[in-house]
N, C-alpha and C positions, 0 to 999 in steps of 0.2 A: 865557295868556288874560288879559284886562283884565277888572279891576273897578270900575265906576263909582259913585258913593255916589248916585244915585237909585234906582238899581237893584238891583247886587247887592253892593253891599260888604259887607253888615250877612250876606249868603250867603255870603261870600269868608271873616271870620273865624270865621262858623259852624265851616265844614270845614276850617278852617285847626286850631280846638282840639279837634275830634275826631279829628285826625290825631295830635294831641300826646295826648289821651285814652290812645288805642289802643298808642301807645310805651310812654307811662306803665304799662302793662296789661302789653304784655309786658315789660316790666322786672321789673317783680313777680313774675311766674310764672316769670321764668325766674334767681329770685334775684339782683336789681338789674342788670337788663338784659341777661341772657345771650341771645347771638343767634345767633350761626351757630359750629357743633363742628366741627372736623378734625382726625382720628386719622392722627400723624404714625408711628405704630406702636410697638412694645415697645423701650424702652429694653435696655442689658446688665443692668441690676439687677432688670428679670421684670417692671418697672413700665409702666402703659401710660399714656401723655404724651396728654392731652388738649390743644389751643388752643381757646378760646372767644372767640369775640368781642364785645365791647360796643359797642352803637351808642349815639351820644350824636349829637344837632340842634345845630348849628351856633349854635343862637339861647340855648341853655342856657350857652354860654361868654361870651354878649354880657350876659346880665342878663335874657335872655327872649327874648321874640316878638313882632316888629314889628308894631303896631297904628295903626289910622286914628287914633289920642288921639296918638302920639308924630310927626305930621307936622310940619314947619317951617309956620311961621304965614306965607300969602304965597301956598302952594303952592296949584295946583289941586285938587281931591277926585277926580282919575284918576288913577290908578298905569297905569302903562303895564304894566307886566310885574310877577305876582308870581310869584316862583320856589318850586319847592318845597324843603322845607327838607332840608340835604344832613344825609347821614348820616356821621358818622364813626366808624369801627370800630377799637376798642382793643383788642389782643390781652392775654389774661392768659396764663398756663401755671398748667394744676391737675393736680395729679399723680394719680392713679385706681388703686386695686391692681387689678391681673389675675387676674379668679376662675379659681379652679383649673380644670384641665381636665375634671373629672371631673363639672363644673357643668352645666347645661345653657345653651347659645348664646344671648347675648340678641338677639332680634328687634326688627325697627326699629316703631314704630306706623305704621299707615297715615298716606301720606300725606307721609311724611317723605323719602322720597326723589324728585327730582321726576322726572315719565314724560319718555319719550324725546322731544323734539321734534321734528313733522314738518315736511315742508317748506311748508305751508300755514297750521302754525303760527308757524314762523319768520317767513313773509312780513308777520303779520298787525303793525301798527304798536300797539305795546305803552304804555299810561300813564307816566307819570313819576311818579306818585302813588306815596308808602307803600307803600299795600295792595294794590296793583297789581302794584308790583316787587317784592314780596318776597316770593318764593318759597317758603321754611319756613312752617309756621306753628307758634310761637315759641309760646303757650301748650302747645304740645302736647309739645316738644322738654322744656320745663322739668318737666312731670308725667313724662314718659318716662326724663329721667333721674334724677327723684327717686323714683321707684317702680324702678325698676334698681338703685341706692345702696341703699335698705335691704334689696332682696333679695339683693345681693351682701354685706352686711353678716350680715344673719341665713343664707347659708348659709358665709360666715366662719366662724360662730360655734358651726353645726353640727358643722361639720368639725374644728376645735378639740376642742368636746367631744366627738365618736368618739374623735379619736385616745388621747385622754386614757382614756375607758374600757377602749380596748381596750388601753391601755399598761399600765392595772390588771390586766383581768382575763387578758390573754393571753400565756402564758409561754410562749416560743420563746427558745433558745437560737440566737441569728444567728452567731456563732464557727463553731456546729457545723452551716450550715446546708445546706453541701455531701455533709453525712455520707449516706452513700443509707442507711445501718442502721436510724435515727428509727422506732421504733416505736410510739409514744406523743405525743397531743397533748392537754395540757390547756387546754378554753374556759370560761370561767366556767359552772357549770350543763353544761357537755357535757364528757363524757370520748369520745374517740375511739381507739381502739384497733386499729392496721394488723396483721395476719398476716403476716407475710413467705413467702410462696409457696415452700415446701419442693421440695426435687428430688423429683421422681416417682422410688418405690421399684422396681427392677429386676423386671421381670416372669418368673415361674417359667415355665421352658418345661417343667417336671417334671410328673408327676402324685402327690398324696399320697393314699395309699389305706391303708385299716385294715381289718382284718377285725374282726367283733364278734359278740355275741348278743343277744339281748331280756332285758331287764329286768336288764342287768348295768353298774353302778354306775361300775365305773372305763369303761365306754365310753361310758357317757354324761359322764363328765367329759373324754373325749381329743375328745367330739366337742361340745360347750360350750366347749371351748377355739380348737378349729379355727375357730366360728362368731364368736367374739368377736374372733379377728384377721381372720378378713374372707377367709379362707382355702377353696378351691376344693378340695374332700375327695370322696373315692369310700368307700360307705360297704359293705364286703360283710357283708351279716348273716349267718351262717350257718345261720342257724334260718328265715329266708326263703328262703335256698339252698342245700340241706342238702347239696346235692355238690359245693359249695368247701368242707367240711368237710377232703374229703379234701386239697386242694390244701393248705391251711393245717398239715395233719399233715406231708405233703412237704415245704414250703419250711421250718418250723418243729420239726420233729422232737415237735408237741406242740398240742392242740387247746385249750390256753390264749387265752383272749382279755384283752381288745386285744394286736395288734399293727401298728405301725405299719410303713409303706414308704412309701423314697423313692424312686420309681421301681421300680427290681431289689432295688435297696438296704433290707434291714431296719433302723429303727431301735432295734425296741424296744419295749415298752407304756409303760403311764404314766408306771413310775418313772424312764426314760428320756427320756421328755418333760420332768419337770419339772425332771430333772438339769441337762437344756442349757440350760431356760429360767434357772433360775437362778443358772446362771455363766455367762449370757449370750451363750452358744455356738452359740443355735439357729439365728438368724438365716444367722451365715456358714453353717452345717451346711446350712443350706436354700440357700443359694446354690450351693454346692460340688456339692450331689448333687442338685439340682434344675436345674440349667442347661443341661439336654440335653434333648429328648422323652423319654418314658417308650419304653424298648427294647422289644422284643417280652417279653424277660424276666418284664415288671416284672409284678405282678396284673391280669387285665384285669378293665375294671367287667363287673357284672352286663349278662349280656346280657337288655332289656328286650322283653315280648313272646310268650316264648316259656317253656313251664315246664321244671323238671329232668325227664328221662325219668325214669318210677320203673316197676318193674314191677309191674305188676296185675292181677293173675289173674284170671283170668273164672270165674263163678261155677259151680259142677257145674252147678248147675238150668238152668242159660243155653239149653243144648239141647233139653231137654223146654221150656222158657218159650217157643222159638223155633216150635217143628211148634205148640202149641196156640195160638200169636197168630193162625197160618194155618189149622186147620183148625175150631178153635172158630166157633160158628154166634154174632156177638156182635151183640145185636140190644136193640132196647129192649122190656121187657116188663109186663105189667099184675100188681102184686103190691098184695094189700089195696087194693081200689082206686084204687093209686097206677099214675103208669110209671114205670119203671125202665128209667135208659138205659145204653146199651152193657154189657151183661152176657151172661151164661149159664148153665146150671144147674149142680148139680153131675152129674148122672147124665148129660149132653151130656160134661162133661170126662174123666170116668170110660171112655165109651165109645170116646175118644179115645184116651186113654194105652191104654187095651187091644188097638185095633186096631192104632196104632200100632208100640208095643214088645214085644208079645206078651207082656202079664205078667197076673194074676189081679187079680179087681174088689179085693181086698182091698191088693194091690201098688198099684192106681191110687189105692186112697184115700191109702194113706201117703205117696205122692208128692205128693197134693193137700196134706194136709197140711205135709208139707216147703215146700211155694210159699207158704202161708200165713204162717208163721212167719219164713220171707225175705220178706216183704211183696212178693214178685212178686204174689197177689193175694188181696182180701178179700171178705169177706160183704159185702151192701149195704148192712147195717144195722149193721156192722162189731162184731157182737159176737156174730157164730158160729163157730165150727172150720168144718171144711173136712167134710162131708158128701154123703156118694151121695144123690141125692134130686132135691125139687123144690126146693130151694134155691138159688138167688143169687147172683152172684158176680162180678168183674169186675176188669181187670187195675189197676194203680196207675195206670200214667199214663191212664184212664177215668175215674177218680173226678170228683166234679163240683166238688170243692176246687183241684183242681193248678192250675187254669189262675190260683189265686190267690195262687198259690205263688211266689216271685221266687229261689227258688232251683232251681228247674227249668226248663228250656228243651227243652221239647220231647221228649224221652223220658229214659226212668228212668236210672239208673245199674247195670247190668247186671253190674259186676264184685264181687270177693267181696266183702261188707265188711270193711271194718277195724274194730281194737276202737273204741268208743268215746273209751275214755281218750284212744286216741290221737290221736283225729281232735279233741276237745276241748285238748289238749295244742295242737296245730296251730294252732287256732285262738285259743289264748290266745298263742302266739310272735309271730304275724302282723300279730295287731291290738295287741301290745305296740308292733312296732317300728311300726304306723301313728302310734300314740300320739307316740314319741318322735322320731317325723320330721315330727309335721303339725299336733302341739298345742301350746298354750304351757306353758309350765315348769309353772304351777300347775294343768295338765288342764282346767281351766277352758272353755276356748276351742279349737276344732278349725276347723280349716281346711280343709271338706268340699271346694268346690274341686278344693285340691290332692289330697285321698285319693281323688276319683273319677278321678283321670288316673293319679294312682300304679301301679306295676308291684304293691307289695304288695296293695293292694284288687282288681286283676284277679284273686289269684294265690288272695286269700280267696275269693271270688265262686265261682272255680272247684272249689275246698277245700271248699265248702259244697252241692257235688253231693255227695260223697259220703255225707251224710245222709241221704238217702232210703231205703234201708235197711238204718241200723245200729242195732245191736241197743240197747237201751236200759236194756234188763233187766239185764245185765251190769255195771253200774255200783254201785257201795257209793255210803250216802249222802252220805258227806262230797265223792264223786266227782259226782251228781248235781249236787247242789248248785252247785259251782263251774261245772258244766259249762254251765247251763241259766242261771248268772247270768254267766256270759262270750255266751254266744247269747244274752242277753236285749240287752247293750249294744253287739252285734256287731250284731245284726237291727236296731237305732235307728238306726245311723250308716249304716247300707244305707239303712234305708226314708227319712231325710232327703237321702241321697246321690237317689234314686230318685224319689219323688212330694213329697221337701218335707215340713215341719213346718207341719202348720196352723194357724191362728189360732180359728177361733170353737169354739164344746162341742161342736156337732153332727159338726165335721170332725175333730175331739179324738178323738171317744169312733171312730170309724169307720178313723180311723189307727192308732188301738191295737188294734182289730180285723181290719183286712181287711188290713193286711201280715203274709203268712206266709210260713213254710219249710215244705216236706214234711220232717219228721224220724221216720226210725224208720217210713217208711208211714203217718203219719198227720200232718195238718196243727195246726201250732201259729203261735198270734198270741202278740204280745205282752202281750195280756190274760190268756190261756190260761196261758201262761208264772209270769207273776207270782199270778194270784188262783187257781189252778184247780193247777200244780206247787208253785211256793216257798210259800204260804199254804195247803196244805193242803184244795183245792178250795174256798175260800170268796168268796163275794159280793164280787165289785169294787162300789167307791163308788159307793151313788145306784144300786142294780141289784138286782132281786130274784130272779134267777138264779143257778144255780152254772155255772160254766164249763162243767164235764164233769156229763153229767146220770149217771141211773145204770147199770151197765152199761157204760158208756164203758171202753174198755182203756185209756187214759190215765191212769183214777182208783189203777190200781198204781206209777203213778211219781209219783204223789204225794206230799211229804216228811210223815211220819206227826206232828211236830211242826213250828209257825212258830215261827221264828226272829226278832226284832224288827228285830236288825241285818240284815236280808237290802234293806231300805226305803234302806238308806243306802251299799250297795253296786252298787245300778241307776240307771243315770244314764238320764231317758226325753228327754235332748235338747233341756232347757230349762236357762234361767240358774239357778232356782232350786232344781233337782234338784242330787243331790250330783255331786260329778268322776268322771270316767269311771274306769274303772280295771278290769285283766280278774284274777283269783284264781288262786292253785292249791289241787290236794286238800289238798296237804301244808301246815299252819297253817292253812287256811284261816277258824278262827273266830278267829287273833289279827291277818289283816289284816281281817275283818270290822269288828273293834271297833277298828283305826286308820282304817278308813276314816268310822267313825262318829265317833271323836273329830275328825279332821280338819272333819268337815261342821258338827258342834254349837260348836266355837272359831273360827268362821266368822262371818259374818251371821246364821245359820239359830237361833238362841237372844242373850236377852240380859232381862237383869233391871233393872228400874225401884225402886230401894229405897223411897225414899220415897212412891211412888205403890203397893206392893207388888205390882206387876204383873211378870208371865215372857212374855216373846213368844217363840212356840216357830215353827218350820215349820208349813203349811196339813197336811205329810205326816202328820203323830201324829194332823192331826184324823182327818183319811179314811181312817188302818188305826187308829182307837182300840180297837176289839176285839185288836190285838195288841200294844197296850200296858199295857193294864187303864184303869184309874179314872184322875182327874187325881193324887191324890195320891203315885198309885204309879208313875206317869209322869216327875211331878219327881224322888222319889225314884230314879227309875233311871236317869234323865239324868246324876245327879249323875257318877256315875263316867266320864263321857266329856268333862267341863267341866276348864276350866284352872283353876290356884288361886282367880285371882278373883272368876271367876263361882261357881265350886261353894259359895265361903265366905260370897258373898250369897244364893244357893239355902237354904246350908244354914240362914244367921241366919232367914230367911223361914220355912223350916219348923220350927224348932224353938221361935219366938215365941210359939205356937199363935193368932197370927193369921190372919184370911182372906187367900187368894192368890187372886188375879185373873189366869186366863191366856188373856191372848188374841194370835191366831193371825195371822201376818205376809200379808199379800198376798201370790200367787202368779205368780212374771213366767214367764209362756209360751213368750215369745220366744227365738229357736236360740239355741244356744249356738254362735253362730260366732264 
């Protein structure tokens, strides 16, 4: 283009130094004119080789920049042509470290790469100017690789000091690093600890089975042992299955328990057991005689389901009980202006047994009498003999009780009785081994659950037909006693098995009432049980009643003295009652008072010295008539306390300061 000095010359060096401005600019920014970058890629030594190039004006080597001041004197004031000023581009080499890989990728800024060009762009005829031709834009290049430089600097400098801490705090031994055995790594602050995955132990195709009893000491140590190795045991009780008694005399020559079997194979009982285990023998000993199926030989388990055949007599009366069910006229009828259902008189049964078996009125009474005293049947009012007349009368399973009874299903038990003892006896074997197979070590906790599926709680349930009527009268009282406080903790573990342990007072007092057994012909709860048998017919808690009123046939089995220990040998099913546990006749007032000392070295008492206060159970408050006064309550506590306590009890009492005793909170909640 030409510039003429009328016109535009004074425009011509305008743009002519704003073209040198704008160089001068990017010089600056790109640290003394850095212009155009080419990455000739990674050297051998991990360096990566930058070229940069410098542009520098052709008029910077001449002394400057031709102006209308430096013309020849002569000349015209038109320049034909002014050119633009060329660019000369100096290569440096700058050397750049190569951020580690593990960095992240630098990105270019917008902008900086230029777009593809088309063919419309190509055609278009392009300035010679600067700012026209140059493609980069050269401030942006210079911020992009000075903000790049320091980030590549400070994560240098990162990575440095990782390795450096971790060269402090992390001990690996790299010699040993192929060793696969490393069990152990220590991080600063973290310890790490590998298990090395054991061979899985050979699996017994054996069966190990023991025969045992209830409440015998070394079998519950052979069967605490089997559970602690994790071992698969068949348990034969013999007192739950009283005809593998015999089998145990056959393969054994002797009805000693425990004995162990491996298969066919006998080992032995305890002292056998612990011989192997410790000479360390058992293990192979179980390999050796365990590595086959158990042979037909060997003991088989309990068959589940089904009870032992025992023989049981059917009772004389059975057949005279039998013609009077059918020809008795049994009807409901109006007595004292009450009705009375399903009964009959006695002068209706009388005339029966006469036509029937051809014998005299005086033979029918003694027969009715005989049904009476087998509680085949009673007065309505249950506190008559059996009389000719217009009296009353009506069979057991009639009563207006039974259908509340959970130990009868639908009609009586019709064979002879058994004694008492024994069927008590039975029931303390039973609910032993439910104990030791379905409660925790410290009786604390039952796992109702499992004793409602159990083979032995079917085997009770059924066990507990034959109470209906046995005789009761027959029992001495240290015999009672046990008998009614084994039925008291037998009938809790049913009735929670059955309807559940309730929560509120109302459902309380009505649980301990309306679950019953028919025993002996007549129904008992477990209210009845405790305040009206063990306590001597007296007022349960909060009640102005006596269990048994008077006249009641019940008030003769009544224990003619309370007992105070009898509170701490009935568990009613809560965490706060004592541990379950079932008696015999024989000792039975020196497990009384271990069960009381167990309960009172417990949570259930403890002494505050400095405050002089005794927190006792909520139980001493609610039978305090059978403990006497407070004074004489402490004092008879004493003898069931551990040295401890008794020796703060006793500093307490004999200070003759006041004692404060107040009474623990009652948790209701099952004992599961």
């Amino acid at each position: 283009m030409e510039l003429t000095a009328n016109g535009n010359h004074q425009d011509a060096a305008v743009k002519l130094a704003g073209e040198e401005e704008l160089l001068q600019a990017g010089e600056k920014s790109c640290d003394k004119s850095i212009g155009k970058v080419s990455d000739r890629g990674a050297r051998d030594d991990g360096l990566l080789e930058v070229v940069i190039g410098v542009e520098k004006q052709e008029g910077e080597e001449m002394g400057g920049v031709l102006t209308t001041g430096d013309r020849p004197e002569g000349e015209r004031e038109t320049v034909s042509a002014v050119e633009a000023p060329k660019v000369i581009i100096e290569q440096k080499k700058i050397t750049v470290i190569q951020p580690h890989s593990l960095l992240p990728k630098p990105e270019a800024p917008p902008g900086f790469f230029t777009a593809p060009q088309t063919e419309d762009f190509a055609a278009m005829k392009r300035s010679k100017s600067l700012t026209d031709g140059l493609v980069m834009d050269v401030p942006a290049i210079g911020k992009f690789i000075k903000d790049r430089s320091n980030s590549f600097s400070a994560a240098i400098v990162r990575r440095l000091s990782s390795l450096t801490d971790s060269a402090d705090g992390y001990e690996y031994d790299y010699s040993d690093s192929s060793n696969p055995d490393v069990t152990e790594i220590n991080l600063s602050g973290l310890k790490v600890i590998v298990e090395m995955k054991s061979e899985p132990e050979k699996a017994l195709k054996g069966m190990i089975s023991f025969f045992s009893r209830s409440n015998c000491r070394d079998c519950r140590a052979v069967r605490n042992f089997f559970r602690e190795r994790g071992l698969t045991f068949v348990e034969i009780n013999v007192d739950v299955y009283p005809l593998r008694e015999k089998e145990l005399v056959a393969r054994t020559g002797s009805s000693q328990v425990p004995v162990i079997f491996f298969n066919e194979k006998q080992l032995g009982g305890l002292v056998a057991l612990n011989s192997l285990r410790n000479s360390g023998l058992l293990e192979r000993r179980m390999e050796e005689m365990l590595a086959q199926k158990y042979p037909p030989e060997a003991p088989a388990p309990p068959v589940y389901g089904f009870d032992d055949p025992e023989e049981a007599a059917a009772d004389e009366m059975v057949a005279v009980v039998k013609v009077l069910r059918q020809r008795l006229p049994i009807q409901d009828r109006l007595m004292k202006m009450k009705i009375v259902k399903n009964c009959f008189s006695g002068a209706e049964m009388v005339e029966v047994l006469i036509h029937h078996f051809d014998c005299g009125r005086k033979k029918a009474v003694e027969v009715g009498k005989q049904l009476v005293k087998k509680h085949f049947i009673h007065h309505v009012s249950g506190d008559h003999d059996f009389e000719d007349g217009n009296n009353f009368y009506r069979f057991l399973e009639h009563e207006p009780f039974i259908h509340r009874c959970f130990n009868f299903q639908g009609s009586t038990n019709d064979n002879e009785p058994k004694p008492a003892a024994l069927i008590g006896s039975r029931i303390t074997k039973i609910m032993t081994a439910i104990l030791e197979s379905y409660a925790s070590d410290d009786r604390q906790h039952l796992n109702y659950s499992a004793i409602s599926k159990s083979e032995e709680f079917r085997r009770y349930v059924n066990l507990s037909h034959e109470l209906h009527r046995v005789d009761l009268t027959a029992l001495s009282q240290d015999e009672r006693l046990a008998f009614f406080l084994n039925l008291y903790n037998a009938m809790v573990i049913h009735a929670v098995i059955r309807v559940g342990l309730p929560e509120g007072i109302i459902d309380r007092r009505s649980f301990y009432s309306d679950f019953q057994y028919v025993v002996g012909g007549r129904p008992y709860s477990l209210t009845t049980i405790l305040n009206g048998i063990l306590r001597n017919n007296r007022r349960a808690p909060y009640s102005l009643a006596k269990p048994f009123r008077n006249g009641d046939p019940r008030v003769e089995l009544s224990l003619p003295k309370v007992n105070p220990l009898i509170h701490f040998g009935l568990c009613n099913g809560t965490r706060s009652s004592p541990r379950v546990r079932f008696f015999s006749s024989q000792g039975l007032e020196a497990e009384l008072r271990c069960a009381a000392r167990e309960f009172f070295q417990s949570d259930a008492m403890s002494v505050e010295l400095d405050k002089r206060t005794v927190k006792l159970t909520r139980i001493i408050k609610w039978f305090s008539s059978d403990f006497g006064n407070d004074k004489k309550i402490l004092r008879w506590i004493i003898n069931y306390l551990d040295a401890t306590k008794a020796g703060l009890l006793t500093h307490l009492l004999n200070d003759g300061g006041p004692i404060s005793i107040v009474y623990q909170d009652y948790d209701w909640s099952v004992n599961c």
